[in-house]
C-alpha positions as CSV (number, residue, x, y, z in Angstrom):
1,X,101.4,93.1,97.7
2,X,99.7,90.2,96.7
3,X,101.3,87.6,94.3
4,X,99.8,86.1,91.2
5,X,100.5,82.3,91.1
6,X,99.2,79.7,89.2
7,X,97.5,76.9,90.9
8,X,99.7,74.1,90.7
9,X,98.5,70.7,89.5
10,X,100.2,68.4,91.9
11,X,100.1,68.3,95.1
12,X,102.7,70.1,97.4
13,X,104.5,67.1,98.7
14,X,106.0,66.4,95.0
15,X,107.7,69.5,94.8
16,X,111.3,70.5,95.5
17,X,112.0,74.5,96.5
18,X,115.6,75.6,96.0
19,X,116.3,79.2,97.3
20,X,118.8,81.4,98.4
21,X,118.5,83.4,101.2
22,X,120.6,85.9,102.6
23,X,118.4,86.9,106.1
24,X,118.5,90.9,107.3
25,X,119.1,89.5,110.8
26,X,122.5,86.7,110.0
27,X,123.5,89.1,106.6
28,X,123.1,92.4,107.4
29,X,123.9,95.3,110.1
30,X,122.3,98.7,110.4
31,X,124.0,101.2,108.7
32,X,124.8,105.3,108.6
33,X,122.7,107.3,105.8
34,X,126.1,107.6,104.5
35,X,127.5,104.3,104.3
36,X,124.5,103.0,102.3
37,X,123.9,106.9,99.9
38,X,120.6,107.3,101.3
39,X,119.0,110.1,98.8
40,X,117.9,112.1,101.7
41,X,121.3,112.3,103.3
42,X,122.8,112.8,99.9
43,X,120.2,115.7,98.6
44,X,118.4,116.8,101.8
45,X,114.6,116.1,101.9
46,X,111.2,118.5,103.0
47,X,108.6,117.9,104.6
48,X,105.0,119.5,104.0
49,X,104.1,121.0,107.3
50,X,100.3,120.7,106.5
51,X,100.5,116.9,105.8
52,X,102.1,115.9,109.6
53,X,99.8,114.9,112.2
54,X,100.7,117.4,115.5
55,X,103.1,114.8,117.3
56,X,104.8,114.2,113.9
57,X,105.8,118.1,112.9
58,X,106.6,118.7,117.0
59,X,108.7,115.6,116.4
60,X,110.5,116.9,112.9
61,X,111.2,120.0,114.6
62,X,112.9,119.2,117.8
63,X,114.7,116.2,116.3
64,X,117.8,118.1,116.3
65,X,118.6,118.1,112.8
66,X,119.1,121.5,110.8
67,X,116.1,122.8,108.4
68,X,114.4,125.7,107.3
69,X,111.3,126.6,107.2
70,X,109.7,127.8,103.8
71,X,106.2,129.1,103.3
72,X,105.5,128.9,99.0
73,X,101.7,130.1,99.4
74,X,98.8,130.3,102.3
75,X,98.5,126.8,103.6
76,X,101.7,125.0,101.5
77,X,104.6,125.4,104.2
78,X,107.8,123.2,104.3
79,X,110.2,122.3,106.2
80,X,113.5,122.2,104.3
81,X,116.2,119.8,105.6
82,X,119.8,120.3,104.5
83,X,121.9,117.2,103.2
84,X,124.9,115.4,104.8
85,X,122.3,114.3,108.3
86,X,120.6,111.6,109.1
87,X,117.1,111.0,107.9
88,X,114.4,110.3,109.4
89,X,114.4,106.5,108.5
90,X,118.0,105.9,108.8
91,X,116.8,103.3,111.8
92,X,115.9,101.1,109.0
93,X,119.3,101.4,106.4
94,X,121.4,98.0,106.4
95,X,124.2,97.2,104.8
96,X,125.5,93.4,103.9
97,X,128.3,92.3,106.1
98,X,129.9,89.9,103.6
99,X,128.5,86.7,105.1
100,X,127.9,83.8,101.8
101,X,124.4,83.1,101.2
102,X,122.8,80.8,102.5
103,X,121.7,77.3,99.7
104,X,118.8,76.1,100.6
105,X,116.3,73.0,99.5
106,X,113.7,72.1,101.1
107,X,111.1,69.3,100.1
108,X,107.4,71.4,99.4
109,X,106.6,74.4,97.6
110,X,105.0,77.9,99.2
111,X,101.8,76.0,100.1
112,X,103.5,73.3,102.4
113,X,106.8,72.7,103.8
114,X,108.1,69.2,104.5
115,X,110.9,68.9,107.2
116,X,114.0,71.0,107.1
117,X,115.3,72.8,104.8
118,X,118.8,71.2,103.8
119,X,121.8,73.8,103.4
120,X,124.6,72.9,101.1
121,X,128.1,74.3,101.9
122,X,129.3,74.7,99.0
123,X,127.0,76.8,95.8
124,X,128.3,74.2,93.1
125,X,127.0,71.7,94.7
126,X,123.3,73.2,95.3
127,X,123.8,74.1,91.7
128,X,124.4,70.2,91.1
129,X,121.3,69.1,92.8
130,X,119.1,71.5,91.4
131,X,120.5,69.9,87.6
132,X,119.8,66.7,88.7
133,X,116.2,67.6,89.8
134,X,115.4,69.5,86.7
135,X,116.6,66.5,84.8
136,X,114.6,63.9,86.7
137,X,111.4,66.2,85.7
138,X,113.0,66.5,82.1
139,X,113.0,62.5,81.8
140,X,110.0,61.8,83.6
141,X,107.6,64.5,81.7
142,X,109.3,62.4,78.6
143,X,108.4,58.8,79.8
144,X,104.5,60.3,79.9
């Protein structure tokens, strides 16, 4: 997906970027279908047997979980998979582990980055700076 952004008028250098950031890899562990209510392993989920490349349907169909297979007309067959087993993206379900976010500011904008990004301990006081910095451009958009 490609974004929409306005060109900005300055230059990246005198911009701030606060964010908060909460990375899969420090934030997050892999998780059961079950733990995160996947609608598959909720529901069950089917598969159109026509629409699966060869390796994919032998792959569906030896992957050891339970279906049935349902022919509705000549050349629209389905396999059928029951609910309460794991789907076939479950690989990919996380689940937060409870760690704070992380408060980032870093000097730039998403064009250019200038050194590190600073992390503040405490919310409040990322919440502080980021006041102060909207006041600074408050007062100087005032002073022309």
């Amino acid at each position: 997906m490609q974004l929409n952004r306005i060109a900005p008028a300055l230059p990246a250098h005198t911009f701030r970027t606060f964010r908060i950031s909460a990375p899969v890899s420090s934030h997050f562990r892999h998780a059961t279908c079950a733990e995160v209510e996947c609608p598959n392993w909720l529901s069950g989920w089917q598969v159109r047997v026509e629409s699966l490349a060869p390796d994919l349907l032998h792959a569906a169909k030896t992957s050891g979980r339970r279906y049935r297979e349902q022919s509705l007309a000549a050349g629209e067959t389905w396999l059928v998979f029951e609910p309460g087993q794991a789907c076939f993206r479950a690989g990919q379900h996380r689940t937060p582990i409870g760690r704070p976010e992380l408060y980032l500011v870093q000097d730039g904008d998403w064009r250019q980055s200038f050194g590190q990004a600073r992390q503040h301990t405490r919310p409040e006081h990322w919440v502080e700076e980021m006041s102060e910095n909207q006041q600074r451009l408050i007062d100087a958009k005032q002073r022309g």
